[in-house]
PAMARKOL-457363 format. One line per 10 residues: their letters; for each residue x, z, y of C-alpha. Coordinates in steps of 0.2 Angstrom, whole numbers, always signed. Each point is the difference from the previous one (the first is absolute). Example, Ala and Ser with C-alpha at 12.3 -4.5 7.8 and 13.67 -1.06 7.14 Angstrom:
as = +62 +39 -22 ~ +6 -3 +17
***
This chain:
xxxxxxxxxx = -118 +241 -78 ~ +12 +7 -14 ~ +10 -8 -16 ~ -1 +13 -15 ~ +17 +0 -8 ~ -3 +8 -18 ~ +17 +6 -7 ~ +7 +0 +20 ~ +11 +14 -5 ~ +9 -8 -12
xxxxxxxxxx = +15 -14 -1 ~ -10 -17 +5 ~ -13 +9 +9 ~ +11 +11 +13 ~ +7 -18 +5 ~ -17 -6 +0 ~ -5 +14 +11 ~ +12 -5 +13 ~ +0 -16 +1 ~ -21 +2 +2
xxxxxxxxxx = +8 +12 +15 ~ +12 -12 +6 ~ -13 -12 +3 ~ -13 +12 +9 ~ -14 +1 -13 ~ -9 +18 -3 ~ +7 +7 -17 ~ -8 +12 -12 ~ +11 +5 -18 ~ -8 +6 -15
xxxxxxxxxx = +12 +8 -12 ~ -1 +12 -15 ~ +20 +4 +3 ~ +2 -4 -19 ~ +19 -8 +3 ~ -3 -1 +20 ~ +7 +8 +13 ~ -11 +9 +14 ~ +16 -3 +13 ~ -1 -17 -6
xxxxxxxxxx = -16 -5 +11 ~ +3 -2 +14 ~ -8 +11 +13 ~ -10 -8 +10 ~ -11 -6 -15 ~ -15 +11 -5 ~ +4 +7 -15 ~ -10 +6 -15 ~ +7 +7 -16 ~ -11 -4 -15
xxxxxxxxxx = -6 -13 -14 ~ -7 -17 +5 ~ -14 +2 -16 ~ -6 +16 +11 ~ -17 -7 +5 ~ -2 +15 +12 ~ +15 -2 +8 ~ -1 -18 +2 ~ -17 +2 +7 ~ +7 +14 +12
xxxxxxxxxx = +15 -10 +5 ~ -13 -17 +6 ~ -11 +14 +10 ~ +15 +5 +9 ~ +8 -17 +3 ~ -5 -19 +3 ~ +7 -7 -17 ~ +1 -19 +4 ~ +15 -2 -14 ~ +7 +7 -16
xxxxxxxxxx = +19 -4 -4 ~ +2 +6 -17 ~ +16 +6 -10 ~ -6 +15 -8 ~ +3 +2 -17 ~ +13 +0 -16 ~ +15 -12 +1 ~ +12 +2 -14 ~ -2 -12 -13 ~ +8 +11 -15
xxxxxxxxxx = -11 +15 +4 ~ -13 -11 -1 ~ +3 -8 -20 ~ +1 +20 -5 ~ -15 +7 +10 ~ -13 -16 +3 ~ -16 +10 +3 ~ +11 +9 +15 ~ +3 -18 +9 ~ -17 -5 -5
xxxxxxxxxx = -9 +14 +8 ~ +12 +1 +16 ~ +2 -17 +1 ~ -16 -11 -5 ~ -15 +14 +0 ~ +5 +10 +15 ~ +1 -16 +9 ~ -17 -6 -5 ~ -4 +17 +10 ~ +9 -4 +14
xxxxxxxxxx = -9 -18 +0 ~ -18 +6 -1 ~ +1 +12 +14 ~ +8 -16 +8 ~ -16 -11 -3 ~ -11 +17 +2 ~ +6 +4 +18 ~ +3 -18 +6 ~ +19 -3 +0 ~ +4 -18 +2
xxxxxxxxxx = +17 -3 -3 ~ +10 +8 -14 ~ +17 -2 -6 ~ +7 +2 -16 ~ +18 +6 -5 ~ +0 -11 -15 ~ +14 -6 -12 ~ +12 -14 -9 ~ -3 +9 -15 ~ -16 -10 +0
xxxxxxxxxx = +8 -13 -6 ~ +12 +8 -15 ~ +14 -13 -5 ~ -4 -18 +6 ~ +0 -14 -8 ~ +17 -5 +7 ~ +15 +6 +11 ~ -8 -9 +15 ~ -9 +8 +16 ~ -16 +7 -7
xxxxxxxxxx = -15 -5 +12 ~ -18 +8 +0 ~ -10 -14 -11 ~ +16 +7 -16 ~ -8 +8 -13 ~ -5 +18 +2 ~ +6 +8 -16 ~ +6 +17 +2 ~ +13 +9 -9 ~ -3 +19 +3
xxxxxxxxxx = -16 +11 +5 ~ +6 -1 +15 ~ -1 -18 +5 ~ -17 +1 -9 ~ -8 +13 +10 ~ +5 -8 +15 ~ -9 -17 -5 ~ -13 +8 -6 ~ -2 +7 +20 ~ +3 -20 +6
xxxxxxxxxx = -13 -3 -12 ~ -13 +13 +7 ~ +4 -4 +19 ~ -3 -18 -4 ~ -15 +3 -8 ~ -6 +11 +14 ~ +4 -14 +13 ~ -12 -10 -10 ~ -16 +14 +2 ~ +3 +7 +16
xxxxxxxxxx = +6 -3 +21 ~ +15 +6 -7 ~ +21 -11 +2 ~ +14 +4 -9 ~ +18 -5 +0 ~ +11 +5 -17 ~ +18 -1 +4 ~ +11 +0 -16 ~ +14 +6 +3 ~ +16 -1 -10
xxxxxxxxxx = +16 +11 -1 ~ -3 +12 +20 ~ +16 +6 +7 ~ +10 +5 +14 ~ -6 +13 +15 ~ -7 -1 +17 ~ +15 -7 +13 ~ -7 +12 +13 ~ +8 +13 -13 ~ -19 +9 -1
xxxxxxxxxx = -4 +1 -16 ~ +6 -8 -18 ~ +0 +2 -18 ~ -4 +20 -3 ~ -9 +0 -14 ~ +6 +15 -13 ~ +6 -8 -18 ~ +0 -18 +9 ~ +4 -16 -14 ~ +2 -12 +12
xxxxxxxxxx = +17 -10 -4 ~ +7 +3 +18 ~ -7 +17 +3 ~ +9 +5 -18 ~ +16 -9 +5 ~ +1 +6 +17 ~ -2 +18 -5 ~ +15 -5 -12 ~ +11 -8 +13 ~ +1 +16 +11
xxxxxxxxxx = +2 +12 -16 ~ -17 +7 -1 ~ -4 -3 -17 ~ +13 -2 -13 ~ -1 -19 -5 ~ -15 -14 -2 ~ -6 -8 -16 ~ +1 -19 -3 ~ -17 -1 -13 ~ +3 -16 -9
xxxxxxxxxx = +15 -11 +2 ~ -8 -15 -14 ~ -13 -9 +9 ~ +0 -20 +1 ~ +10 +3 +18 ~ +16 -7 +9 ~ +7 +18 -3 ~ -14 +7 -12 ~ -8 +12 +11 ~ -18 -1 +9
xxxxxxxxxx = +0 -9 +13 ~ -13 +3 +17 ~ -3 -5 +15 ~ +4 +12 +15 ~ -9 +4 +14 ~ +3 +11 +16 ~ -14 +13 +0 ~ +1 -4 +20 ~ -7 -18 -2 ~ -11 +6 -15
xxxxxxxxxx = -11 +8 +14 ~ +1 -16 +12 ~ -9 -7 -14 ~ -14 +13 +0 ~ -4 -3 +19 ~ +2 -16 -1 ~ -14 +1 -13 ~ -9 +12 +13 ~ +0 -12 +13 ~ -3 -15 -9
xxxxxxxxxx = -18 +9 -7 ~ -5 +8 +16 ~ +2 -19 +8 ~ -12 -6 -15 ~ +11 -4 -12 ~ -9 +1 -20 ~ +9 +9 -15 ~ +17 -2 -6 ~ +12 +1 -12 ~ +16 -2 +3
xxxxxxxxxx = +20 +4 -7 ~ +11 +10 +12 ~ +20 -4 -5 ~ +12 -12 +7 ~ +0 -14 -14 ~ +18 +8 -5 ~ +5 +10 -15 ~ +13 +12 -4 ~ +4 +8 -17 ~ +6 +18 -2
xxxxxxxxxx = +18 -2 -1 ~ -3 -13 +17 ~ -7 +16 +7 ~ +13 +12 -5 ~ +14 -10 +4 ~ -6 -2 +18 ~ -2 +18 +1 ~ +17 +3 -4 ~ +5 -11 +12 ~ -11 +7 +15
xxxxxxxxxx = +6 +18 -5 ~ +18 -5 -3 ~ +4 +8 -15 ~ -5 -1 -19 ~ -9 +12 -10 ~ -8 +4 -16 ~ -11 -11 -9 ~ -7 +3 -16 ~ -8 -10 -13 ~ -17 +0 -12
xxxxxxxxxx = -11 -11 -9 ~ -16 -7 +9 ~ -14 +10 +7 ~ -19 -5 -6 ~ -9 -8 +12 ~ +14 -12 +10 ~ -2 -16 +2 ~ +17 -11 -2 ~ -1 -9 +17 ~ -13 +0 +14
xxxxxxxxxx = +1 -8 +19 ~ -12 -5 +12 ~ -6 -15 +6 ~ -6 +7 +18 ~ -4 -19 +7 ~ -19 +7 -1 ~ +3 +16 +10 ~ +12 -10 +14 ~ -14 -14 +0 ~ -14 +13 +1
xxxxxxxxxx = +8 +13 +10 ~ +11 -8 +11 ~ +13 +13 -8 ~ +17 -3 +5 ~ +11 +13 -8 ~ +14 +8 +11 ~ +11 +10 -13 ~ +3 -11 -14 ~ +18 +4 -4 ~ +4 +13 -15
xxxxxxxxxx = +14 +5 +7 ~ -9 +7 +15 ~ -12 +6 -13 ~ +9 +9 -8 ~ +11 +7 +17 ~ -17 +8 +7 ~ -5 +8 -17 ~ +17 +7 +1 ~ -3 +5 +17 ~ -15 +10 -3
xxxxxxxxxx = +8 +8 -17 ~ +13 +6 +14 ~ -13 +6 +11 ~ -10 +8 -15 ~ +16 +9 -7 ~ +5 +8 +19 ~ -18 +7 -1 ~ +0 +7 -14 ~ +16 +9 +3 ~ -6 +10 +13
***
C-alpha cells in the first residue's frame, strides 16, 4: 500500500514526504516541478514528474502502485497572483483537482487529503479564533478555488465510498529540524521566507504592505505554524480515516496571532541585527487578521503540536536559508 503526495517536491510536500518516511508508509510523489525541486523528494519515494489532471499518467501511476491515499498540496499558493491572474488559480487549483478527485473515485482511492486554506474564511467577523462553522467568505481567487475543491470533495463523499479530510491551514512556516528539506521555492512571499532571505543579506530589504489596518500596530496579523507539525496533522488525518474515521474539516494553527511587525521584530532578534524594512500600501486580497481555532483538529486528531514557538520558527527557517545559500555557492 502507497500514499500519493501530489506537489511532494515542493515546500509542504517534501516535509510530507518524509514524515510519510519517517513513519514506514510506502510513498509515491507526483510533481510537475513548476516551483519544486526534484532534490527536494526524498529518495526513497517513487517519483513521477508530471500533472495531476494527466488522466493517462494517473492511470499509469495506480497500475504500477497500490494507491490507498492521496495527500494533496499541489497547486498555486500566492494570494496576490491570484487577484491578477483568477482563471490561472482556478484551473490549477479548482479544475485540476476535480481531475485528481475523479481518477480517486474511478480507481478506488479511499482516503484523500486536502492542503486546503484559511483564506476560506477572508476577514472574520471579529479579531477572535476563527473555528470551522465561521463564515466562509473568501477574499481573493485563491481562497475561492480552494473552497470550491472542499466543496467538490464534500460533495463526492456524499456520491461515493470515498473520505476526505480538509485541513485549513493558516500562515506555514519554518523547515524540517532534521535540516532535510525547507522552504526552496523560487520568488517565495512567504513572510519569513522573504524576511529570512533579508536577515542574512540575500535580498536587498522587505516590504511592509499596509501599516493602517484596525490592529494593535496596524499590520496583518496571522497565526503561525511550524510546517513540521503542519504535517503531523496530515497523518494524524491518515490514521484516523484508515481506523474508520468519517470526513473532516478542520483548522491547523495554534489559537495565537502575530502581526508583521510581531514577526519582523522577532526576526531581528533571532538574527541579532537590524535590517531594512520598507513600506507600501496594502496588497488586494489580505484579510486584516485571521487565527485559528484548532480545538477541532486537537479533538479530532489527537494533534498535539511540538513546535509552537516563533522564535524557533523562525531559527529553523533561518537555518535552512543558511543551508540553501552554502548550496548555492558551490
Amino acid at each position: 500500500m502507497a500514499v500519493l503526495v501530489t506537489g511532494g517536491a515542493g515546500y509542504i510536500g517534501s516535509h510530507m514526504v518524509w514524515a510519510l518516511l519517517d513513519a514506514s508508509e510506502d510513498v509515491v510523489v507526483l510533481d510537475r516541478l513548476s516551483t519544486g525541486h526534484r532534490w527536494a523528494v526524498a529518495p526513497e519515494a517513487k517519483f513521477y514528474e508530471g500533472d495531476i489532471a494527466d488522466g493517462d499518467l494517473l492511470r499509469k501511476i495506480g497500475s504500477e502502485n497500490d494507491i490507498t491515499a492521496i495527500i494533496h498540496f499541489a497547486g498555486s499558493i500566492v494570494v496576490p497572483e491570484s487577484v491578477t491572474q483568477p482563471l490561472v488559480y482556478y484551473e490549477n487549483n479548482t479544475v485540476k483537482s476535480r481531475a485528481l478527485i475523479a481518477w480517486a473515485v474511478e480507481a478506488g482511492v479511499p482516503h484523500f487529503v486536502f492542503s486546503s486554506t484559511a483564506a476560506v474564511y477572508g476577514t472574520p467577523e471579529s479579531l477572535d479564533p476563527v473555528n470551522e462553522l465561521a463564515r466562509l467568505s473568501p477574499e481573493s481567487p485563491y481562497g475561492s478555488s480552494k473552497l470550491m475543491t472542499e466543496i467538490m470533495l464534500r460533495d463526492t463523499a456524499a456520491a461515493h465510498a470515498f473520505t476526505y479530510t480538509a485541513l485549513r491551514y493558516f500562515n506555514v512556516a519554518g523547515a524540517d529540524p532534521k535540516g532535510r528539506t525547507g522552504q526552496s521555492s523560487p520568488g517565495a512571499t512567504h513572510l519569513i521566507k522573504v524576511a529570512s532571505q533579508v536577515a542574512i543579506g540575500q535580498r536587498e530589504r522587505i516590504d511592509v504592505f499596509g501599516t493602517d489596518y484596525p490592529t494593535p500596530d496596524g499590520t496583518c496579523i496571522r497565526d503561525y505554524i511550524h510546517v513540521s507539525d503542519l504535517v503531523a496533522a496530515h497523518l494524524k488525518a491518515l490514521e484516523r480515516m484508515r481506523a474508520g474515521g468519517g470526513s473532516l474539516v478542520a483548522n491547523c494553527g495554534y489559537g495565537r496571532g502575530f502581526s508583521v511587525l510581531d514577526v519582523l521584530g522577532t526576526m531581528k532578534k533571532v538574527v541579532g541585527h537590524d535590517f531594512n524594512v520598507g513600506y507600501g500600501p496594502r496588497r488586494a486580497g489580505d484579510a486584516v487578521s485571521i487565527v485559528a481555532n484548532p480545538a477541532l483538529a486537537k479533538k479530532e486528531l489527537c494533534w498535539v503540536p511540538a513546535h509552537d514557538d516563533l522564535e524557533g520558527i523562525i531559527a529553523s527557517a533561518l537555518a535552512w536559508e543558511g543551508h540553501l545559500q552554502r548550496k548555492n555557492s558551490f
